[in-house]
N, C-alpha and C positions, 0 to 999 in steps of 0.2 A: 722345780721340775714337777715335784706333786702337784701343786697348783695347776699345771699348763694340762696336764692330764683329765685334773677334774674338770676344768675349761672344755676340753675339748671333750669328756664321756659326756656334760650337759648340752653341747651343740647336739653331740650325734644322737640323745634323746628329743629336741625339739622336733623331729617331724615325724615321731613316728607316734601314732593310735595305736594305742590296746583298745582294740575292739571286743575279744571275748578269752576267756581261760577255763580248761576242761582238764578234769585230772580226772581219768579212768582205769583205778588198778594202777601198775605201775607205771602206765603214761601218760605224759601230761600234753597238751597243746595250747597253742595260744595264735590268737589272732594278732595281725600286727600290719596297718596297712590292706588290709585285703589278703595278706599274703600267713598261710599258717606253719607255727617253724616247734619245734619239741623243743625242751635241755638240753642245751649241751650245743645248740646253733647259734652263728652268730648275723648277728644284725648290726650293720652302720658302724664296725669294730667293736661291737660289745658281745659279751658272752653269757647266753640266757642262760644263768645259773638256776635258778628254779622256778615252777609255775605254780601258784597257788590260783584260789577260786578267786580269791580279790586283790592279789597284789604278782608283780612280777618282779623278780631280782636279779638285776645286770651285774657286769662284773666287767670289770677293763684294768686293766692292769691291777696294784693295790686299792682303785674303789670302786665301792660296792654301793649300787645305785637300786635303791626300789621306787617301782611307778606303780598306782593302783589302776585296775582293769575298769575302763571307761574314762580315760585320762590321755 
């Protein structure tokens, strides 16, 4: 069952670009697609657990997926 999970959190990362990640004070943004989304939103059933200046941290059920910003 974990397995089919992480199967399907690494389709639902294949289309999307991180374009840019901005943390000003306590919030943060991130490009994704053209489209800019904060913590705590979700994208493609994934749940943007935090934004850093270089990496980004998804969350889907128990795993926990980082992409780096320009990837």
């Amino acid at each position: 069952d974990k397995e089919v999970i992480e199967n399907s959190a690494i389709t639902s990362l294949d289309g999307l670009i991180i374009e840019t990640a901005v943390r000003m004070g306590e919030k943060a943004f991130v490009t994704i697609n053209g489209q800019t989304f904060q913590e705590g939103d979700l994208i493609n059933n994934l749940l943007i657990e935090s934004i850093d200046n270089q990496k980004i941290t998804f969350k889907m059920g128990n795993t926990t997926i980082i992409k780096d910003v320009g990837s």
